[in-house]
N, C-alpha and C positions, 0 to 999 in steps of 0.2 A: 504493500500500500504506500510506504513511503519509507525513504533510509533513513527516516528520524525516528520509526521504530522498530525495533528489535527486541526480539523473543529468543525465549530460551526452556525446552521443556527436559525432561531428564526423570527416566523412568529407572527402579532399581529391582529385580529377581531374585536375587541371594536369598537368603535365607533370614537373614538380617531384616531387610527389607521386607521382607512375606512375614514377619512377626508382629500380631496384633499388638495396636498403642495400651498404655493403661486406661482410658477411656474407652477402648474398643473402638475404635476409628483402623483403617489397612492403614498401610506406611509405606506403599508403592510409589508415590508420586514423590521424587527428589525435587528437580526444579519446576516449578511453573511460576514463569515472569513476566513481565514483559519492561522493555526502558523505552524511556521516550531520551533522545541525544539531539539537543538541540544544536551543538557543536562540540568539537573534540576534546572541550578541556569538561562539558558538563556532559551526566547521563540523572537520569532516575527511572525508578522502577518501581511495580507493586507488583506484589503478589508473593512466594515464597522462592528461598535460595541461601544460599552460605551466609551466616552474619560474617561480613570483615571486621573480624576481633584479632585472631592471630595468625602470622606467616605458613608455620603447620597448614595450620584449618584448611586455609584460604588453597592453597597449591593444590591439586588434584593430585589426588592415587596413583596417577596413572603417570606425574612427574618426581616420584621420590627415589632417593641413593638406596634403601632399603626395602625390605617387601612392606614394610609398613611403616605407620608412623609411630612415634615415642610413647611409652606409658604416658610421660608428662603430661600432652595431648589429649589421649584417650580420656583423661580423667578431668580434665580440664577447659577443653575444645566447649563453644557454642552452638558448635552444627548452623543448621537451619531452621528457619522461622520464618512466618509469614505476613507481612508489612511493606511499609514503605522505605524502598532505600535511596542516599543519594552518593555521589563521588564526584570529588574535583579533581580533575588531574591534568594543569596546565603542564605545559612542554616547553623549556627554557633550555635548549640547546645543552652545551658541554659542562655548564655551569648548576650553578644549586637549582636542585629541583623541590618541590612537594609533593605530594596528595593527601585530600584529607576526608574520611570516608563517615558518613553516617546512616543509623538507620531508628529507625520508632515500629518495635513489633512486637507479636501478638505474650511473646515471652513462653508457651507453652511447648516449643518446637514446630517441628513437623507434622504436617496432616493433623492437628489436634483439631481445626476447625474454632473454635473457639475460644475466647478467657472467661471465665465464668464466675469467677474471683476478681475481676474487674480491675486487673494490673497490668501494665505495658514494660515491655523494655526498652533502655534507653540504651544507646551505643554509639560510639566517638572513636576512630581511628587516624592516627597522624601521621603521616610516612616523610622523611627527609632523606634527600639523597644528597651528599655534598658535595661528591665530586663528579653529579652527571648521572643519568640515567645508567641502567644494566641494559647491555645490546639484546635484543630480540624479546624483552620484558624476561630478562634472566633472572628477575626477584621472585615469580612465580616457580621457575625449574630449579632443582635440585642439582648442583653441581655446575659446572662452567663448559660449557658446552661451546661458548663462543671464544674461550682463550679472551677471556679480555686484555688490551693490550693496555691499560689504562688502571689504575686501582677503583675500584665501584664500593660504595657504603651504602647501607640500608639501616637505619634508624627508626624504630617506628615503637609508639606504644598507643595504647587503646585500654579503654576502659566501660564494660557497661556494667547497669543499671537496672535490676528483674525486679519489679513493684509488685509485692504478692505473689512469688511464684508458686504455682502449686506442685513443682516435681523436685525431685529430690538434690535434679542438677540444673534447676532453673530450666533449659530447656529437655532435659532428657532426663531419664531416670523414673524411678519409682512414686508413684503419687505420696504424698504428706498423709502420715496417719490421721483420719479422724475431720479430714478438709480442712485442714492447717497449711497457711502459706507462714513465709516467710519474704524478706527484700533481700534480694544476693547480690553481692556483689562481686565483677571480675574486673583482673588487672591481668594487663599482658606488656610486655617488654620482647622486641625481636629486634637485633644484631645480624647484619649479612655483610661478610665480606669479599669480593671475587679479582681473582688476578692471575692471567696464562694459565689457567688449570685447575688452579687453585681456590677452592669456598672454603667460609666457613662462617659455623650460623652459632646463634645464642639464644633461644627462649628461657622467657622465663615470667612465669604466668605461676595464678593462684585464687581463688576466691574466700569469701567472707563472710558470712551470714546475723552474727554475732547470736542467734542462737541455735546450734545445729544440733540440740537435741530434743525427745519427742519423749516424755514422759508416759506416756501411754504405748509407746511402742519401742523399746530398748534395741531392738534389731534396724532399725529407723533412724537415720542421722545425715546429718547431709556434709559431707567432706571438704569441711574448711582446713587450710592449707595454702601451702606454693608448692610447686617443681620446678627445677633447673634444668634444662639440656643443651649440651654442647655437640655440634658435629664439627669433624670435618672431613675432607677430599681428600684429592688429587686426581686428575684426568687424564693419561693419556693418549697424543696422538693418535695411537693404536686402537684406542677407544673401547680402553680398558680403564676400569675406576675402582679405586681402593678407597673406604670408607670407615672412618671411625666415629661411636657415636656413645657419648655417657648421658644419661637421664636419672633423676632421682627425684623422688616424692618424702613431703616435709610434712603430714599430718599435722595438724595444730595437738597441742596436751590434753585439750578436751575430748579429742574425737580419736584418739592413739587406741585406747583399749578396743575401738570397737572395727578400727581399720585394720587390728589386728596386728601391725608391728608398728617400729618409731621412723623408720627412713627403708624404705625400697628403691634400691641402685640397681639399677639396668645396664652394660658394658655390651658394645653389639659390634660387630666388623665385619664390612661386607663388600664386596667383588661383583663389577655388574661391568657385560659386556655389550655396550650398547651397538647396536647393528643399524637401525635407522631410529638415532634419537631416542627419545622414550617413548615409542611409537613399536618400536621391534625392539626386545632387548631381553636379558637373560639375567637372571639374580640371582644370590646365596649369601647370607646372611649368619651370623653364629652370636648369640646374647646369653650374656652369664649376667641370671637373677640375684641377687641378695638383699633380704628383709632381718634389719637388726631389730632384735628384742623384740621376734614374732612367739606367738602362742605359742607353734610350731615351727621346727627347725626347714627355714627354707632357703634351700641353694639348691639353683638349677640351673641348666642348659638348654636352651632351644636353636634346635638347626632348624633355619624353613630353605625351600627353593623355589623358584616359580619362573615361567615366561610369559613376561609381558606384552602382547596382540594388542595394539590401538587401531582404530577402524576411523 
């Protein structure tokens, strides 16, 4: 109809996906958007899609060093919700750039269809590049695919804002015992560095609740805390990549007994032969678990493998 607007739909099968909501709502439908782009520096959008809170999140699956993403992530990620988003993102040549990303949504996730508890979420992303964009939007891919010849910095942090949320991670999780909300809060900090081959990234993210437990329901608690993770690279030529990645989860004191240990450390390294991009490519991965001053004794090893087919 017109190249001012643009759609974007994103359907998911997994198993994941095929798992009824706690409201009983399906959870098939990933994206449905649409943006109006009245020119390149502005977009908005309604309807549901990724909050832009953190670098993780935000990158697609289908561009990471690993077969997956961090614990830190998992436990801390926004996912998707459905609302109104916007982005700025002027283009100022070799020199300092910005973007600054927001959005006002439903707070409940995905496919929930409604807030019913009558809360929104609020959400603010800030991104600084000092010395010049990343070639080919390299702040989205994992690793340095373009050899930058130039040093590239990614500084970004965000912060939202869950007014009443009724799930146990603000957008995802478990319903609140008893239709008890709580207001959560998340903080995110993301570090990208890239040069000839060379990345290397910094998250570090946490949220807040100031009450995250449920007196009526002891199994019930909502996971106030931070995590740290560090990666890094190397790329080469040959278009072979060697990756090292540490993540660690910080429980707050109140919610330790029921998280089960005081700090879980993640150690992963991993080998991926890209063949066309992240589009054809081949992975292997190896992560040694450790949880201090768990109930149970836990140190583990996880080997995954997989080939990545983008279509």
């Amino acid at each position: 109809y017109s190249p001012k607007l643009v759609y974007s739909v994103q359907l998911g099968f997994t198993g994941y996906d095929a798992e009824t909501l706690p409201n009983g709502s399906t959870n098939i439908v990933r994206d449905a958007i649409v943006y109006y782009v009245p020119n390149a520096a502005w977009n908005i959008g309604f309807g549901q899609t990724k909050i832009k809170a953190n670098r993780a999140r935000i990158n697609s699956s289908s561009a990471l060093q690993f077969v997956d993403r961090s614990i830190v992530n998992s436990e801390f990620n926004l996912d998707r919700d459905f609302g109104l988003f916007g982005e700025y993102n002027p283009l100022r040549g070799e020199g300092f750039n910005l973007s600054a990303k927001a959005s006002v949504t439903l707070g409940e996730g995905r496919n929930w269809g409604s807030s019913s508890g009558g809360g929104l979420a609020y959400t603010g992303r800030v991104e600084l590049y000092p010395l010049g964009r990343f070639a080919a939007k390299g702040d989205l891919l994992e690793g340095d695919f373009d050899h930058e010849e130039r040093v590239r910095i990614l500084l970004a942090g965000a912060y939202s804002y869950n007014h009443k949320a009724a799930r146990l991670s603000g957008q995802r999780g478990a319903l609140m015992p008893d239709g008890a909300t709580r207001n959560i809060g998340s903080y995110f900090v993301d570090f990208i560095l890239k040069y000839r081959g060379f990345a290397f990234y910094t998250d570090f993210m946490g949220r807040t609740s100031g009450d995250p437990l449920f007196d009526t329901d002891r199994n019930a608690f909502i996971y106030d805390g931070c995590g740290l993770n560090v990666q890094t690279s190397y790329l080469f030529g040959s278009k072979w990549e060697v990756a090292l990645r540490n993540s660690t989860l910080f429980p707050d004191a109140e919610v330790r007994p029921y998280a089960g240990y005081e700090r879980w450390n993640q150690t992963s390294v991993a080998v991926t032969r890209y063949i066309i991009g992240h589009s054809l490519k081949v992975q292997a991965d190896a992560s040694y678990n450790y949880r201090s001053r768990s109930a149970a004794d836990y140190n583990r090893w996880e080997i995954r493998f997989q080939l990545e087919l983008g279509l």
